[in-house]
C-alpha positions in Angstrom: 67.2 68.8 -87.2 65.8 71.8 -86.6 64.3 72.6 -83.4 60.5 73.0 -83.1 59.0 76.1 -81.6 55.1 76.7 -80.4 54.6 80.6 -80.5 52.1 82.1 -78.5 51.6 85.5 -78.8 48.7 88.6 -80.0 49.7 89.8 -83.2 50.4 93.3 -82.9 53.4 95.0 -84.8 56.1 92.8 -83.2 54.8 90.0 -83.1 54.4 90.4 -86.7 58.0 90.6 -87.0 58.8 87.7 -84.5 56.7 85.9 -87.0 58.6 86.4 -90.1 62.0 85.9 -88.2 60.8 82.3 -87.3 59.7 81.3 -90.8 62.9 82.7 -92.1 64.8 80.7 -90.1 65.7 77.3 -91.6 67.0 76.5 -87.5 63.6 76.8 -86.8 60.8 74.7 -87.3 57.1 76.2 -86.1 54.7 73.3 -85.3 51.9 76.3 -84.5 50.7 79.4 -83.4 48.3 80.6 -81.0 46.5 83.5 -79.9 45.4 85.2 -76.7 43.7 88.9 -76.2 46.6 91.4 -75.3 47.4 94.3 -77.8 44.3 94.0 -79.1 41.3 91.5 -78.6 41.0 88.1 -79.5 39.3 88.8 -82.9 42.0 90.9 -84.4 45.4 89.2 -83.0 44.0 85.6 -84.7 42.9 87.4 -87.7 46.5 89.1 -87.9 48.0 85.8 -87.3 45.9 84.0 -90.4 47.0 87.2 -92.8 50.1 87.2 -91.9 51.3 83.1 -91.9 49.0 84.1 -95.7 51.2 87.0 -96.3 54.4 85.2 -95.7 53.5 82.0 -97.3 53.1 79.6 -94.4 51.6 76.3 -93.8 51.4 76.5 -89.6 48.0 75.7 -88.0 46.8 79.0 -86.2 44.5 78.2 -82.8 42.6 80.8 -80.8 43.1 81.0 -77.2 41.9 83.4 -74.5 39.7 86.3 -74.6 40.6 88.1 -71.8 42.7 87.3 -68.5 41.7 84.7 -65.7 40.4 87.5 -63.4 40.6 91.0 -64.9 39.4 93.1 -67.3 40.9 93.4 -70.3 43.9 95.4 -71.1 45.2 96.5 -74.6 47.7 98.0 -76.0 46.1 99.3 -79.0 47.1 102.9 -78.5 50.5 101.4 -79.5 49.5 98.9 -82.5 46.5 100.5 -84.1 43.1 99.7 -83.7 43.8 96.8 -86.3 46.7 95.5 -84.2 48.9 96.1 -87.2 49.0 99.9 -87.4 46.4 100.4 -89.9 48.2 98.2 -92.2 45.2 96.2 -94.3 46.8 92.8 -95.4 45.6 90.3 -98.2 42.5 88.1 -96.8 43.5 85.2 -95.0 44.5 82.3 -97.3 43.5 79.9 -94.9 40.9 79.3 -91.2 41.4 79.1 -87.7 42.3 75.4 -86.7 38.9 74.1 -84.7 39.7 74.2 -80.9 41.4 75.8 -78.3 45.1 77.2 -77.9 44.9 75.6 -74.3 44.5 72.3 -76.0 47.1 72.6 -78.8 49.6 73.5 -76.3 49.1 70.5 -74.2 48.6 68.1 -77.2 51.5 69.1 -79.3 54.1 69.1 -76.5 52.8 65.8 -75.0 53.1 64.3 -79.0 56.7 65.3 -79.1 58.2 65.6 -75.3 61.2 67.4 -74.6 61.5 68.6 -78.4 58.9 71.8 -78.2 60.2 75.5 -77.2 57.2 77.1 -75.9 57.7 80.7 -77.1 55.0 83.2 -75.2 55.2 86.7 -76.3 51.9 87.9 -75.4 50.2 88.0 -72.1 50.0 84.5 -70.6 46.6 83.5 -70.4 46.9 80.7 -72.3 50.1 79.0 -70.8 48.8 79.1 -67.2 45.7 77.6 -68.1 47.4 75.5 -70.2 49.7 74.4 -67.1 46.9 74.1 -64.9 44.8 71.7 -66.8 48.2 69.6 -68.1 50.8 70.0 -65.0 52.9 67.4 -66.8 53.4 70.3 -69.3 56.2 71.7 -66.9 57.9 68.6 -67.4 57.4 68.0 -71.5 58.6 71.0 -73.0 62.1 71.6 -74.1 62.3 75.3 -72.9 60.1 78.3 -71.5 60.5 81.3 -73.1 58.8 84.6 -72.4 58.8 88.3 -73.9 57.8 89.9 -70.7 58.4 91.4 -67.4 61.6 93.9 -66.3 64.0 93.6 -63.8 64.3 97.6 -63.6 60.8 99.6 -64.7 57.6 98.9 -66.6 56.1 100.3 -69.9 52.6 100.3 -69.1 53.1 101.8 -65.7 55.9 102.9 -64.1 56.3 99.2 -62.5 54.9 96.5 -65.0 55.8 95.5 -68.5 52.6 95.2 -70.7 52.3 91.4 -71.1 52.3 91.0 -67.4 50.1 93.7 -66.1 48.0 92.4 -69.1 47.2 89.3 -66.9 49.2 88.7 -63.6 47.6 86.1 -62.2 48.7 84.1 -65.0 52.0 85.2 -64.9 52.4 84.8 -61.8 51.0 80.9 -62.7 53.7 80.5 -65.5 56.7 82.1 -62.9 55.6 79.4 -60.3 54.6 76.0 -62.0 58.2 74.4 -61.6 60.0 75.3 -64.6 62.8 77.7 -65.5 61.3 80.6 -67.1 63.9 82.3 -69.7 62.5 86.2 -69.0 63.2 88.3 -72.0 62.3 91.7 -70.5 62.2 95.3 -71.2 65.7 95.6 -70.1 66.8 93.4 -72.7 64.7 94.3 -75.8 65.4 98.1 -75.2 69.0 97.1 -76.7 67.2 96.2 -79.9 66.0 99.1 -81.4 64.9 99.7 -85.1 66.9 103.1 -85.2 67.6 105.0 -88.9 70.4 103.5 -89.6 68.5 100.0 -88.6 65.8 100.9 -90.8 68.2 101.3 -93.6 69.6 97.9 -93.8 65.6 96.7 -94.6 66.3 98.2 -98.0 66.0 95.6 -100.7 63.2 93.5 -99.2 60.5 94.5 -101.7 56.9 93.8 -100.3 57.7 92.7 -97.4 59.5 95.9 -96.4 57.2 98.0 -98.4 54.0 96.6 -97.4 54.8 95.9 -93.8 58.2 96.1 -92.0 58.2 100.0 -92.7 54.5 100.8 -92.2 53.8 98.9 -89.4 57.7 100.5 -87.6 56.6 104.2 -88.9 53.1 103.5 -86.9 55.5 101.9 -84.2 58.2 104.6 -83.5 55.2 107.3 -83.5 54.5 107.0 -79.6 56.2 108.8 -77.3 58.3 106.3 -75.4 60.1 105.3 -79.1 60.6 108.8 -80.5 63.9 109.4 -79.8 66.1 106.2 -80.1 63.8 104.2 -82.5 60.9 101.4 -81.4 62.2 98.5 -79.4 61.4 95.3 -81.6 60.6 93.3 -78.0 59.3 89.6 -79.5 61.6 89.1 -82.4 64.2 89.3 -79.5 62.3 85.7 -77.7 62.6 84.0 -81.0 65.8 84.9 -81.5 67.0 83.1 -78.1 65.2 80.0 -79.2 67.4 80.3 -82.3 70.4 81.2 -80.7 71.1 81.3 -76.6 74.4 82.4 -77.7 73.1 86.0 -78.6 72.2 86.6 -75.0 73.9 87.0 -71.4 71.3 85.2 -68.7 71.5 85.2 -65.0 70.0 83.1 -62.6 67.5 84.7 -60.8 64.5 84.4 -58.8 61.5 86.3 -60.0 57.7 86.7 -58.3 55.2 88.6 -59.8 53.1 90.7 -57.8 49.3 90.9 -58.3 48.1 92.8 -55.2 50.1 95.7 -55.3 48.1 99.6 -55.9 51.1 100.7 -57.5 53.3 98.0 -58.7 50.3 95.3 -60.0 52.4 93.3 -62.7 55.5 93.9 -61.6 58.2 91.2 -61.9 60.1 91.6 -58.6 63.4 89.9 -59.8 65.9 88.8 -57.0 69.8 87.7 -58.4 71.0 87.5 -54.8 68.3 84.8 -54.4 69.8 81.5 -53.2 70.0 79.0 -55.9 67.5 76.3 -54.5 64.7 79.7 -55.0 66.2 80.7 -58.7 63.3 79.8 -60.8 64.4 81.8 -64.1 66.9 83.0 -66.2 66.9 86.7 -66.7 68.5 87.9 -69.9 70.5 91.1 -69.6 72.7 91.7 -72.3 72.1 91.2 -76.3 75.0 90.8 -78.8 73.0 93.7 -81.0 75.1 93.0 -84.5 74.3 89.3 -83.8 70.6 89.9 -83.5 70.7 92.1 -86.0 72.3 90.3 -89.1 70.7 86.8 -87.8 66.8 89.0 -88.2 67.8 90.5 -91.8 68.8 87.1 -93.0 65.7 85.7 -91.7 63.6 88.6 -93.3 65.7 88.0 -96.4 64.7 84.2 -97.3 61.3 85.5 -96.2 61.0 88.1 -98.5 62.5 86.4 -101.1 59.7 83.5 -100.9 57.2 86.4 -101.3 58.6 87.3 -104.9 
């Protein structure tokens, strides 16, 4: 059977492609999708999500979540994604609505109707999941896994400290990182092994609209900042997906990660200790990625995606 997977994340360019890369995969089954203000606000990520599930051809219920963080003003990355969220790429109208109520609510609902079976996949800031796990403790307990696009064990993105999901919110990070479960981190210094260089770019070839329409606007928008210029863009979600597809694509350590929130300089930081003891280890920190792995298992994906698109 396949195994079900809950993605929360603000649609933004890869997210887009994390997306795709969970429909494509026949491993995979996606019971939903919601949405939280991060790369850009509220509005766009749940409109991106309802054009693109439209887009690909999907039947998945799409729920809005969060608006901004528990306690701060809002951050966005849209300097990175375009003021659409999607670097100026203008997909067909939504084929279908916003489910009625909140993501806070779908999380807890469709995890409690299906305990143990449900990978919560969070590759956005995490607004939603610590509410989520505040109002529903019994969460901890009912999912099948925690997975996370966020946080470094080295150096930020956003600052020279924090990767951009976390500072987004790190309250509620540091919520998620402390409510009892074990938190697989997909961080910066993982994702910075996948990166959509020429020769990556290449092997997209062949995937009419979707590569034409999307994959290769969206990456040219992507790999125009600064911090992608030179080695390609990092396609960061895709990479959280891809271990709820397969764990065997990844290295993990056990580790012990806090997340600080009152620091002037290092706000968002994920302070990651490996020489924790092992009562403290409340994560697994992924490390290393089997690139050609990742790689083939995404174009296959994007494959039976595109080809349901003809």
């Amino acid at each position: 059977m396949p195994k079900k997977v809950l993605l929360d994340c603000d649609p933004g360019i890869d997210d887009a492609l994390a997306i795709a890369y969970a429909h494509g995969s026949p491993e995979l089954e996606l019971v939903g999708i919601t949405t939280v203000a991060g790369n850009v606000g509220l509005d766009h990520t749940t409109n991106n999500a309802l054009r693109l599930t439209g887009f690909f051809g999907m039947d998945v219920p799409v729920v809005a979540g969060a608006d901004r963080p528990l306690v701060r003003d809002v951050v966005l990355a849209d300097e990175v994604h375009g003021g659409n969220g999607l670097g100026g790429v203008r997909l067909p109208a939504a084929t279908s609505g916003v489910r009625d109520g909140h993501a806070v609510d779908f999380i807890i609902d469709t995890v409690a109707a299906a305990p143990g079976e449900i990978s919560l996949v969070a590759v956005g800031p995490l607004t939603n999941v610590a509410l989520a796990v505040r109002k529903e403790p019994r969460l901890v307990e009912q999912v099948r896994e925690f997975v996370i696009m966020g946080g470094s064990y080295t150096r930020g993105n956003r600052t020279p400290a924090a990767e951009f999901n976390v500072l987004a919110d790190p309250e509620a990070a540091a919520v998620a990182f402390g409510a009892g479960w074990r938190t697989t981190m997909i961080g910066l210094d993982l994702t910075a092994q996948a990166r959509a260089t020429a020769a990556v770019r290449g092997r997209f070839a062949g995937l009419g609209r979707l590569e034409a329409e999307l994959i290769s606007p969206i990456l040219d928008f992507y790999g125009r900042h600064p911090q992608y210029r030179v080695e390609g863009p990092a396609v960061h979600d895709p990479c959280a997906v891809a271990y709820a597809l397969d764990p065997g694509m990844f290295t993990t350590v056990p580790a012990r990660v806090d997340v600080e929130v009152h620091g002037r300089f290092t706000s968002g930081m994920t302070v990651t200790d490996f020489a924790a003891p092992a009562e403290l280890h409340n994560a697994e920190v992924a490390t290393v990625l089997d690139t050609e792995r990742f790689w083939a298992s995404l174009f296959t994906a994007l494959g039976r995606v595109a080809t349901g698109m003809a």
